[in-house]
C-alpha positions as CSV (number, residue, x, y, z in Angstrom):
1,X,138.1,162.9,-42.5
2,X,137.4,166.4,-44.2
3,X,134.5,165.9,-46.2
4,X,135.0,167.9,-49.5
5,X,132.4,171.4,-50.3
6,X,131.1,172.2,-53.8
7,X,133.6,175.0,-53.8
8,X,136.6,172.6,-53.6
9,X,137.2,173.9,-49.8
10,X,136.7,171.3,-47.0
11,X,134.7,172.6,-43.9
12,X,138.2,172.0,-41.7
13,X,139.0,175.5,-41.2
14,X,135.7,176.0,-39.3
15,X,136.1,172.5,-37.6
16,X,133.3,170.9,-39.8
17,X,130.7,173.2,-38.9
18,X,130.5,176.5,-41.7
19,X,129.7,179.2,-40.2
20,X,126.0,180.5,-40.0
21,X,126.4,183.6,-42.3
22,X,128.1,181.6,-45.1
23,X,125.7,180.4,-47.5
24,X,126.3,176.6,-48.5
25,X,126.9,175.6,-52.1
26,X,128.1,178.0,-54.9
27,X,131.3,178.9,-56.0
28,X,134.2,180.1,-53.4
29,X,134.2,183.5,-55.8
30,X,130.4,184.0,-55.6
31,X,130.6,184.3,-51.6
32,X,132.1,187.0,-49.0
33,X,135.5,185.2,-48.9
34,X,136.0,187.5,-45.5
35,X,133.1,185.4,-43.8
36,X,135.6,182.3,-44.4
37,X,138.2,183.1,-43.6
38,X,139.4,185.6,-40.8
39,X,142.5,188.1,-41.2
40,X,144.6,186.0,-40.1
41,X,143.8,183.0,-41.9
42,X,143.5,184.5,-45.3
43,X,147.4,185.9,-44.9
44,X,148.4,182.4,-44.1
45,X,145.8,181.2,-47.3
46,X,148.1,183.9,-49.2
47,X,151.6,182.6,-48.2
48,X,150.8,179.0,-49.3
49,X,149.9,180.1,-52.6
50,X,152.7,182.3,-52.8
51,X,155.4,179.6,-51.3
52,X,153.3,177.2,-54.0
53,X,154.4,179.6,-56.7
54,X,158.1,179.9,-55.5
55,X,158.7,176.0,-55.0
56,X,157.8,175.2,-58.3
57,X,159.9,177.7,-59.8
58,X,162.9,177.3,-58.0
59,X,162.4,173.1,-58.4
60,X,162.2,174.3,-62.0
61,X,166.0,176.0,-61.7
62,X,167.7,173.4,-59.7
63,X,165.5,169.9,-59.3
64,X,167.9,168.8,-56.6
65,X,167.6,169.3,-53.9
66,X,163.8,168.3,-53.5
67,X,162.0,170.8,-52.3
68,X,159.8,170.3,-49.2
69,X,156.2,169.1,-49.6
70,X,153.2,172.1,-48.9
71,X,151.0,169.0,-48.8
72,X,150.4,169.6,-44.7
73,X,149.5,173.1,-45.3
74,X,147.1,172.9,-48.0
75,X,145.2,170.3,-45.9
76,X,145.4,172.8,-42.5
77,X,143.9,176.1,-45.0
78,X,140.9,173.1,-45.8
79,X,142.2,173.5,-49.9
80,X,140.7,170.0,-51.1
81,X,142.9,170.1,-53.8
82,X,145.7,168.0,-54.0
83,X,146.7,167.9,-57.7
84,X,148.4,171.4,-55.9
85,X,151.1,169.4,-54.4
86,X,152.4,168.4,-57.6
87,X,153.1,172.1,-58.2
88,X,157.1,171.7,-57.5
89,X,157.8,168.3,-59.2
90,X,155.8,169.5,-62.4
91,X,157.4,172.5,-63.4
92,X,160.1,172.5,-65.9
93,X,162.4,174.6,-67.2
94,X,162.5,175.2,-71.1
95,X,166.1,175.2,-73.1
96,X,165.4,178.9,-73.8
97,X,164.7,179.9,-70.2
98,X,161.2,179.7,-69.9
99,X,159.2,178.3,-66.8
100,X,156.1,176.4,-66.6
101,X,154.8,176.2,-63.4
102,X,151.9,173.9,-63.5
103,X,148.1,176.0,-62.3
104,X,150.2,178.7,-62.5
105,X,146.8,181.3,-63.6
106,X,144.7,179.5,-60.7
107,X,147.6,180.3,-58.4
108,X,148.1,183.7,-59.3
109,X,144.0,184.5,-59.4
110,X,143.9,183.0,-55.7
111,X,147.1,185.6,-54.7
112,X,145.4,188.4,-56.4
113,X,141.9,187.7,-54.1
114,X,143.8,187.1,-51.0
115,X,145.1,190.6,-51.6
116,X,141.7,191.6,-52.1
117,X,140.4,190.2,-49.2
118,X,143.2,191.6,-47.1
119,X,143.0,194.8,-48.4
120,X,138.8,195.2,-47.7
121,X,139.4,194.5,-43.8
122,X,139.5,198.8,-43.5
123,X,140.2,197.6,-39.6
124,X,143.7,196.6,-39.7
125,X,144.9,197.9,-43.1
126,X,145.9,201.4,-43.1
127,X,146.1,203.9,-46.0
128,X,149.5,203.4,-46.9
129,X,149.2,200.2,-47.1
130,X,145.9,199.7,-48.5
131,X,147.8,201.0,-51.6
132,X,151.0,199.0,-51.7
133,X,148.6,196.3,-51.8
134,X,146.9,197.7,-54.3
135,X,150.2,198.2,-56.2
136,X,151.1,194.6,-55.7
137,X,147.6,193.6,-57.5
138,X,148.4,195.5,-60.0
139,X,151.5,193.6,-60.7
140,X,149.7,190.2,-60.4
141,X,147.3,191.6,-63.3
142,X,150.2,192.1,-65.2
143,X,151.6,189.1,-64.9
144,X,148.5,187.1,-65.7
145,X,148.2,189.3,-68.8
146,X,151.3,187.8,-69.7
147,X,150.3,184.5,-68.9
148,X,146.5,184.8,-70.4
149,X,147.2,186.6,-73.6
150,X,143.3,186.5,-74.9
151,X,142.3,188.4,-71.3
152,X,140.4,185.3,-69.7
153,X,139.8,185.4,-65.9
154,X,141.8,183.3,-63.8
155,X,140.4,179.8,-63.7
156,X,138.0,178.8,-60.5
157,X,140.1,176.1,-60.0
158,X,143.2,174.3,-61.0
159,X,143.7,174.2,-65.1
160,X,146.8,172.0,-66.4
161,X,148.1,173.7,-69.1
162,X,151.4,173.7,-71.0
163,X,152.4,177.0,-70.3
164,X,155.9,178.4,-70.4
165,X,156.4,181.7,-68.9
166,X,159.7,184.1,-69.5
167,X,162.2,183.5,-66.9
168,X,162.5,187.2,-66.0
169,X,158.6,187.5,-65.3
170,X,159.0,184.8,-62.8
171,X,162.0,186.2,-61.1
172,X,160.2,189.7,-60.8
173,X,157.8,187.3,-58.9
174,X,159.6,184.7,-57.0
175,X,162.9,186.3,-57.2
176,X,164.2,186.7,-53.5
177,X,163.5,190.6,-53.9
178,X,160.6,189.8,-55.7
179,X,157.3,190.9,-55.7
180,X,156.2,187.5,-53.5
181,X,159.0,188.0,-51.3
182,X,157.7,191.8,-50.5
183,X,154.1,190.8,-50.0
184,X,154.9,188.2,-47.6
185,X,157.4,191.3,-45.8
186,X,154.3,193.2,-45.6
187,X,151.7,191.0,-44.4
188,X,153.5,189.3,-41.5
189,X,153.6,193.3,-40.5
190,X,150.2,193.4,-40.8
191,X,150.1,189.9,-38.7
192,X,152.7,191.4,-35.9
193,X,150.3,195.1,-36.1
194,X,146.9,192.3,-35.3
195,X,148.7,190.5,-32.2
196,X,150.0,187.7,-33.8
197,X,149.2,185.4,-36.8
198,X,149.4,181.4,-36.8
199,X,150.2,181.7,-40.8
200,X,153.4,183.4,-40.1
């Protein structure tokens, strides 16, 4: 049984044993992330929070039918969370269009430092790409600026709030040509340029 870390994160992904670099205790945010996690495993960290983000606004849309659980992922990434699996069945649709996507600032926050992450490995991220990446962060700011109207960071971890957000916001971001959809595109290129990637 995983046995849960200060930072939320169970020691799974390194098979119980943190790595000898990593200092123990703190906040997730406070550390190197890149000594976590490796390239690989923070793309595949990326896409669940991403595919988190799309479930629960698509279940919003259309409630039938249900959408599958991310449940088994979140426990293979080590995320010792699991008020995150409610994401899909939470979210509700508004009469006026709006979304509310439950966590939906913690979500965005962990997308936005996956991208960071991914974009500081200079090794396998070119120049070109170091600033679509950097053009997709930029987005996600924008977004949570919409969604944090007073400025604040994105939480450390999972905040219920009742927050609706514009419908056409969250199709820019979960829209099948949406920005999610096109970061995904990009880092299973970067996956396939690495020699393969378990999260894709």
């Amino acid at each position: 049984m995983n046995n849960p870390s200060p930072t939320g994160v169970t020691n799974s992904v390194s098979g119980g044993i943190p790595p000898r670099h990593v200092e123990i205790g703190g906040r997730l945010e406070s550390r190197r992330p890149a000594m976590i996690f490796p390239a690989a495993m923070t793309r595949r960290r990326l896409r669940y929070f991403i595919d988190l983000m799309v479930a629960g606004y698509h279940h919003a849309l259309n409630p039938e039918p249900l959408i599958p659980s991310l449940r088994s992922e979140r426990i293979a990434l080590g995320i010792d969370l699991p008020e995150l699996d409610t994401v899909p069945l939470w979210s509700a649709r508004r009469s006026d269009g709006a979304v509310s996507i439950p966590f939906i600032e913690f979500i965005l926050g962990q997308v936005d430092q996956s991208l960071d992450e991914i974009g500081c490995d200079q090794e396998s991220v070119n120049a070109i790409e170091i600033r679509n990446l950097q053009r997709a962060r930029r987005a996600i700011a924008r977004v949570l600026k919409e969604v944090s109207p007073k400025g604040d960071p994105p939480p450390a971890y999972p905040r219920l709030r009742d927050l609706y957000v514009p419908a056409p916001i969250l199709e820019e971001l979960c829209g099948p040509e949406g920005l999610g959809a096109e970061v995904l595109r990009r880092c299973a290129t970067l996956g396939q340029r690495a020699g393969g990637d378990p999260g894709h």
